[in-house]
MIVEXVO-632517 format. One record per residue: x, y, z of N, C-alpha, C in turn. Coordinates in steps of 0.05 Angstrom, whole numbers, padded with zeros to 5 digits, always signed. Last residue first. Example, Ala and Ser with C-alpha at 12.3 -4.5 7.8 and 13.67 -1.06 7.14 Angstrom:
2
+00257-00045+00142+00273-00021+00143+00258+00001+00157;+00264-00114+00156+00246-00090+00156+00264-00066+00156;
***
This chain:
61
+04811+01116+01662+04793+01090+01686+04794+01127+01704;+04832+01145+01621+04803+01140+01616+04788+01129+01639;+04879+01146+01624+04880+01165+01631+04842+01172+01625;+04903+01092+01614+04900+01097+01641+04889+01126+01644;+04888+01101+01560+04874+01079+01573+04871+01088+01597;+04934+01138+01541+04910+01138+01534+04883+01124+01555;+04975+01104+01552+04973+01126+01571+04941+01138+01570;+04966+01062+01514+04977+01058+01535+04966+01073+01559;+04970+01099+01469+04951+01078+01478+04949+01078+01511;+05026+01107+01480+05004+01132+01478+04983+01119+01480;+05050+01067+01476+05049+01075+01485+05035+01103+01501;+05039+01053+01418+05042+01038+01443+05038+01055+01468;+05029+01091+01365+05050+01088+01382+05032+01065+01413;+04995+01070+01311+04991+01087+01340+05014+01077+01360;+04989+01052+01256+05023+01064+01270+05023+01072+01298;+04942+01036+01237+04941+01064+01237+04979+01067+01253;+04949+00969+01249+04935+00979+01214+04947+01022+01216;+04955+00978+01302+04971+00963+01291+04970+00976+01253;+04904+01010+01317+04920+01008+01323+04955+01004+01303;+04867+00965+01306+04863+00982+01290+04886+01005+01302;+04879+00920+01330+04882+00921+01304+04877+00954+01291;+04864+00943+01381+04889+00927+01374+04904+00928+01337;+04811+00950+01392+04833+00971+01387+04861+00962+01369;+04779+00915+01387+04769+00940+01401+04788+00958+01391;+04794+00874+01376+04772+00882+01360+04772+00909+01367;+04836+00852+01412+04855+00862+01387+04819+00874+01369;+04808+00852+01461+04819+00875+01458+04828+00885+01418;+04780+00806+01443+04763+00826+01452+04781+00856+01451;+04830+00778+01455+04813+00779+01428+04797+00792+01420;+04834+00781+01502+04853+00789+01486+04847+00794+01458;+04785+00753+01527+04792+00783+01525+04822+00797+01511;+04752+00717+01482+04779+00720+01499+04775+00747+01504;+04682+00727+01460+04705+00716+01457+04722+00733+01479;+04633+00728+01481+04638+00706+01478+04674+00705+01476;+04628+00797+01478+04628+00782+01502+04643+00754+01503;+04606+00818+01438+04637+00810+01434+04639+00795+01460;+04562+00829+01430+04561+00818+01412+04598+00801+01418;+04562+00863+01482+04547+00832+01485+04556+00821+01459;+04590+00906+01465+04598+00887+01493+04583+00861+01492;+04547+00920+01423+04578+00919+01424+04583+00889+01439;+04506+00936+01459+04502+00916+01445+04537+00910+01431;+04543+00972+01485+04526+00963+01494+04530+00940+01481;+04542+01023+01441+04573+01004+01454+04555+00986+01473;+04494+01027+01439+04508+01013+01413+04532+01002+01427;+04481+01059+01481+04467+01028+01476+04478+01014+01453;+04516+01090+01475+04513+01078+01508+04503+01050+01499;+04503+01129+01421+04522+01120+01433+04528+01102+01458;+04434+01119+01409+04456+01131+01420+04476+01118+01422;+04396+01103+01370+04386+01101+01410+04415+01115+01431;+04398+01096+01321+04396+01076+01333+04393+01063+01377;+04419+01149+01321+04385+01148+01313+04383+01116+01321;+04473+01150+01327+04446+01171+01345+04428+01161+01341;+04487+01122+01294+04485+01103+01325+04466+01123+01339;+04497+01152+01254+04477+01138+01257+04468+01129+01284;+04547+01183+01249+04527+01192+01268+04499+01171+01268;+04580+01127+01280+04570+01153+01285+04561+01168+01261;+04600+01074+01279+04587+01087+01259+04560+01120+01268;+04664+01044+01293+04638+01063+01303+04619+01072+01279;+04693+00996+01277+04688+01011+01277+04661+01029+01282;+04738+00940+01294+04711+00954+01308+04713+00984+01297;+04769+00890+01268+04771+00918+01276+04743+00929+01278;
***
């Protein structure tokens, strides 16, 4: 499970370049695998309905 560490990431160059380095640190693995880090688990661990996810996502592209 991926968590953010705001407010630091300010002083590490911001938000853009931490999810950034993110994407490269996670790159190697599946994208399913990539998902259960990103959200999946953390998700699953918090009760987040499915579907609100879901709607969540499409309501981000």
């Amino acid at each position: 499970m991926y968590g953010g560490d705001w407010p630091i990431s300010v002083l590490a160059g911001g938000y853009t370049r931490v999810r950034e380095a993110v994407g490269d640190l996670l790159a190697p693995l599946a994208p399913d695998d990539r998902a259960e880090v990103l959200g999946g688990t953390a998700a699953r661990f918090y009760g987040i309905d499915a579907t609100l996810l879901d709607a969540a996502r499409e309501a981000a592209v």
